[in-house]
C-alpha positions as a Markdown table, in Angstrom:
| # | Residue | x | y | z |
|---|---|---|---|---|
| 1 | Unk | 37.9 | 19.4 | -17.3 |
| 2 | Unk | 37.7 | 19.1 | -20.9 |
| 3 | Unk | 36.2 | 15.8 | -22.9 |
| 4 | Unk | 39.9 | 14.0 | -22.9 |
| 5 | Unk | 40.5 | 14.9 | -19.6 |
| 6 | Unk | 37.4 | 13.2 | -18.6 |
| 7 | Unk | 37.8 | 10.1 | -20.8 |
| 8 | Unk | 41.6 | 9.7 | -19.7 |
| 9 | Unk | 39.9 | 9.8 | -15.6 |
| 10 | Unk | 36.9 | 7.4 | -16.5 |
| 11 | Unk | 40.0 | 4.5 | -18.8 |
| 12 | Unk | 42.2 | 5.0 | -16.2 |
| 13 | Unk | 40.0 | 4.5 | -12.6 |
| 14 | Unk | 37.0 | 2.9 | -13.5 |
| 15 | Unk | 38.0 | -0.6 | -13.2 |
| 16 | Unk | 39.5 | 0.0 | -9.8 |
| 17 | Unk | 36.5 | 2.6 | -8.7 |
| 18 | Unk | 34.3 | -0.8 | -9.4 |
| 19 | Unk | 36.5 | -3.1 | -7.6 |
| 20 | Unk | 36.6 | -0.7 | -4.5 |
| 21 | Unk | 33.2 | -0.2 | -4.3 |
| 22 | Unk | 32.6 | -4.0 | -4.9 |
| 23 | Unk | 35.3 | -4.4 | -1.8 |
| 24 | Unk | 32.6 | -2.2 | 0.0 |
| 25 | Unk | 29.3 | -3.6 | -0.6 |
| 26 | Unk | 29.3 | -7.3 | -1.8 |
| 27 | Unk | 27.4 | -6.6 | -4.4 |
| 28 | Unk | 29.3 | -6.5 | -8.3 |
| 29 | Unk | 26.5 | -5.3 | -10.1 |
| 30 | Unk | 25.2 | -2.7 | -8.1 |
| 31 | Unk | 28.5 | -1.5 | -7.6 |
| 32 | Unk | 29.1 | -1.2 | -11.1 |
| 33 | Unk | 25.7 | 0.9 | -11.6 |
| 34 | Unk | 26.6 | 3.1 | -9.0 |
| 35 | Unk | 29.9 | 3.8 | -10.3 |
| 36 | Unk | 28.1 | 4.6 | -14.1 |
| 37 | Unk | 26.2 | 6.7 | -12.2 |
| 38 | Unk | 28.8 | 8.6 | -10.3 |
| 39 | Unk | 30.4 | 9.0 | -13.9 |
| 40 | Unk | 27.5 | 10.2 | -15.1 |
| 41 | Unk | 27.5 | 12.8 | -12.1 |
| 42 | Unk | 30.8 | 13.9 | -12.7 |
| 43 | Unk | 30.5 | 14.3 | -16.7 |
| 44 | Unk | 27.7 | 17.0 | -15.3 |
| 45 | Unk | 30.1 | 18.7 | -13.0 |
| 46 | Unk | 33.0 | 18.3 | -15.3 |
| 47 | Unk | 33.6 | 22.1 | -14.9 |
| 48 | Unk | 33.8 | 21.6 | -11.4 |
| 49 | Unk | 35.8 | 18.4 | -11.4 |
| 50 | Unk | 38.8 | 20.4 | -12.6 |
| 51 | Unk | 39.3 | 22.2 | -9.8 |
| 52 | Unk | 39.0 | 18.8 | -7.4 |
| 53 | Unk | 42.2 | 17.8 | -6.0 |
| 54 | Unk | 41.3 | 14.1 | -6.8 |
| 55 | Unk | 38.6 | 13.3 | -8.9 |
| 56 | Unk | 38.8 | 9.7 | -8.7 |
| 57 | Unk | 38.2 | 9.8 | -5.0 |
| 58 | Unk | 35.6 | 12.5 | -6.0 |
| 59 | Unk | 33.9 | 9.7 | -8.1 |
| 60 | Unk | 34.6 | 7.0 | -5.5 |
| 61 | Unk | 32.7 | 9.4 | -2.9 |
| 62 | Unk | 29.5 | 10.2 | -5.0 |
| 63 | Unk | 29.3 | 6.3 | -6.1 |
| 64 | Unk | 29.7 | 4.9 | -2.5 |
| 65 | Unk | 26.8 | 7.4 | -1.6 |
| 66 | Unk | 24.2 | 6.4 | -3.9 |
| 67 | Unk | 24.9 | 2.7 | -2.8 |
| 68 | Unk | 24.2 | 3.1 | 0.6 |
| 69 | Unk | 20.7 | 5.6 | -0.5 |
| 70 | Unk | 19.9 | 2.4 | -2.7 |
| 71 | Unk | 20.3 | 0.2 | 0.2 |
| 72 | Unk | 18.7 | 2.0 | 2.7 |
| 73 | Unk | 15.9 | 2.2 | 0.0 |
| 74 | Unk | 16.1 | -1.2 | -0.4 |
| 75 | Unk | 15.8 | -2.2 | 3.4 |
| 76 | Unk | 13.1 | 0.6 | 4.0 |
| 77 | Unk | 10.7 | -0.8 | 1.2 |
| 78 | Unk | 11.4 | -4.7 | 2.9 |
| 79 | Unk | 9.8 | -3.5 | 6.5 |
| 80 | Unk | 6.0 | -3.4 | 7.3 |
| 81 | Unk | 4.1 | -0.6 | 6.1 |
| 82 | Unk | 3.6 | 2.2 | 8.7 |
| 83 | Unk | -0.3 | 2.7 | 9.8 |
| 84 | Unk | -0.5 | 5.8 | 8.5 |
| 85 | Unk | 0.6 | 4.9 | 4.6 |
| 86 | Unk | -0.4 | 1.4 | 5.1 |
| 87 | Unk | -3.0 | -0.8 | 3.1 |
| 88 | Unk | -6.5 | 0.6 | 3.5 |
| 89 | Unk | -8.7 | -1.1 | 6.6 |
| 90 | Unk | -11.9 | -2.2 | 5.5 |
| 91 | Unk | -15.1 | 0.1 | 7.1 |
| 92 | Unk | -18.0 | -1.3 | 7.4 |
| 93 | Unk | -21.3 | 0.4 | 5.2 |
| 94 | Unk | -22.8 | 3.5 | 6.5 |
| 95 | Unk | -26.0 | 2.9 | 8.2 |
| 96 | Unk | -28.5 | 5.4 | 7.0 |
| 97 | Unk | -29.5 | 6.8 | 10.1 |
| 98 | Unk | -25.9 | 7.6 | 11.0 |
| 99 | Unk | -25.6 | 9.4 | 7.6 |
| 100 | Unk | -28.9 | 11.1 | 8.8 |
| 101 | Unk | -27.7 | 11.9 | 12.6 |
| 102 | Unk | -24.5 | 13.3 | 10.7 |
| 103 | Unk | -26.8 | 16.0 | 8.4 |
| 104 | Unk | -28.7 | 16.7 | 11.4 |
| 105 | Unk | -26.1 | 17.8 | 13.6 |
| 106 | Unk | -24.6 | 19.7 | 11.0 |
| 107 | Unk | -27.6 | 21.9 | 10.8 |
| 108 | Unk | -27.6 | 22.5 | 14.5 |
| 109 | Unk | -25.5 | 25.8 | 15.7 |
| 110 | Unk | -21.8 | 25.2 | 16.9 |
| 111 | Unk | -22.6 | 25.3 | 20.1 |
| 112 | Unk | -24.9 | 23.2 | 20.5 |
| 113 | Unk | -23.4 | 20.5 | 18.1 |
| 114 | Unk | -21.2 | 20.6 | 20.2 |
| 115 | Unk | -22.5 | 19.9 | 23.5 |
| 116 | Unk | -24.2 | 17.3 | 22.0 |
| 117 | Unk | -21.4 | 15.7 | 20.6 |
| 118 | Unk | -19.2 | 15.7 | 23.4 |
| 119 | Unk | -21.7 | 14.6 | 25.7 |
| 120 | Unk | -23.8 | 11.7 | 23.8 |
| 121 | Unk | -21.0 | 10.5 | 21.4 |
| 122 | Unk | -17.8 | 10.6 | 23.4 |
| 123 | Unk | -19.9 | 10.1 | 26.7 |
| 124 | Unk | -18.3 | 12.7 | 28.9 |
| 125 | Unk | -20.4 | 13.9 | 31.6 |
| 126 | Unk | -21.9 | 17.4 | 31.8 |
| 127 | Unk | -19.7 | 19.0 | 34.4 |
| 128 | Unk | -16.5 | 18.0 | 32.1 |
| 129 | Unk | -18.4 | 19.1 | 29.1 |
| 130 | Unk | -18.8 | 22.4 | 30.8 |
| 131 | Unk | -15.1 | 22.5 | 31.9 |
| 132 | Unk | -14.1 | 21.4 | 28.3 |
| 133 | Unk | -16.1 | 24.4 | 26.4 |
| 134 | Unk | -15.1 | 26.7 | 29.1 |
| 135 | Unk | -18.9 | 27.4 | 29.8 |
| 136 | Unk | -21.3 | 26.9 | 33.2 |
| 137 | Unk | -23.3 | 23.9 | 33.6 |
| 138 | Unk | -26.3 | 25.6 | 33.2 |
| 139 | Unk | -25.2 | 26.8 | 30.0 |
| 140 | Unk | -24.5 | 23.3 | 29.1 |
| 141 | Unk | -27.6 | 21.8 | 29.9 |
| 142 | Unk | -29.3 | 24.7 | 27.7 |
| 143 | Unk | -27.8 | 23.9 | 24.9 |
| 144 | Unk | -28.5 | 20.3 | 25.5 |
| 145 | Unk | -32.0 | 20.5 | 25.5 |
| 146 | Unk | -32.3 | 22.9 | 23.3 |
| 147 | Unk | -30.4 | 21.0 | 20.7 |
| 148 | Unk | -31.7 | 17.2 | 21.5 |
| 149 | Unk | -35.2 | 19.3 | 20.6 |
| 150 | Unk | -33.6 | 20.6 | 17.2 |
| 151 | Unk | -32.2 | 17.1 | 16.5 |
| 152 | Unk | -35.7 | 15.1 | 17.1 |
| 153 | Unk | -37.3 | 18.0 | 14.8 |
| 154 | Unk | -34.5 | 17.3 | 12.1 |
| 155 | Unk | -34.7 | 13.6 | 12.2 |
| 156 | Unk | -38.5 | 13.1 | 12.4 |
| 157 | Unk | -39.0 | 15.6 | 9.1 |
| 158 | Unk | -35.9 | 13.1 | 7.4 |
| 159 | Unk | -37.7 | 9.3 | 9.0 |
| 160 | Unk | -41.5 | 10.5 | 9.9 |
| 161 | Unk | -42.4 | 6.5 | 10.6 |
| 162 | Unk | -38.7 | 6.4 | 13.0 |
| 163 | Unk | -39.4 | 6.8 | 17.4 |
| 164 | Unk | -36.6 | 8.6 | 18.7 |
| 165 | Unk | -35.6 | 8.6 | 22.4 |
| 166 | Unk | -34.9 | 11.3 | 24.5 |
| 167 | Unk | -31.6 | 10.5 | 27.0 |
């Protein structure tokens, strides 16, 4: 489709693409956009466009399309946030012996970081720690003491003046 052909489609059907697409949607001035825009579409398919049966409906198509993206655009940007993109939750300050407890575990071997993780912080009892890890209780326990000993060595070199409990 050559420049004339193109300006003889866009004199001779954009008056009634507008008006069918303002039929459609309700909305005159967004209809009118979206027809510009499926001109605009067409001008850079024009080599295509002269082997469409029907350009017009071709143009009608492509402009009733990008109304309804722009309105489900429109409605998706109205609705509540999801969690997951949604405004930042405030968090509380660190407290300094977390930040501590945190360095101090992550000096402790895997295994026993562990085991002491899953049994002090989420609370789960030794026999499901065991069945969790896929080791014996007695293995467990091991690396229980063994790293609640590392942990108060850690901790008392980073707080000398802090008492630490044993569990």
């Amino acid at each position: 489709m050559d420049e004339d052909e193109f300006d003889a489609l866009y004199n001779a059907s954009y008056r009634r693409v507008c008006a069918q697409l303002y039929a459609m949607i309700g909305d005159f001035d967004e209809a009118a956009e979206c027809v510009q825009e499926a001109f605009a579409r067409a001008w850079a398919h024009r080599r295509k466009m002269a082997s469409v049966d029907y350009p017009e409906a071709w143009v009608r198509t492509t402009a009733y399309r990008l109304a309804v993206g722009r309105w489900r655009r429109k409605k998706y940007a109205r609705r509540a946030a999801d969690r997951a993109v949604g405004a930042r939750t405030e968090m509380p300050p660190v407290d300094e012996t977390h930040v501590a407890l945190v360095a101090a575990l992550k000096q402790l071997p895997e295994a026993q970081r562990q085991a002491i993780v899953l049994h002090h912080i989420a609370d789960l009892p030794v026999h499901q720690v065991a069945a969790e890890v896929g080791a014996p209780t007695g293995t467990i326990k091991a690396r229980l003491a063994r790293g609640r000993a590392a942990l108060a060595g850690l901790l008392a070199e980073d707080n000398p003046g802090a008492v630490w409990k044993e569990a």
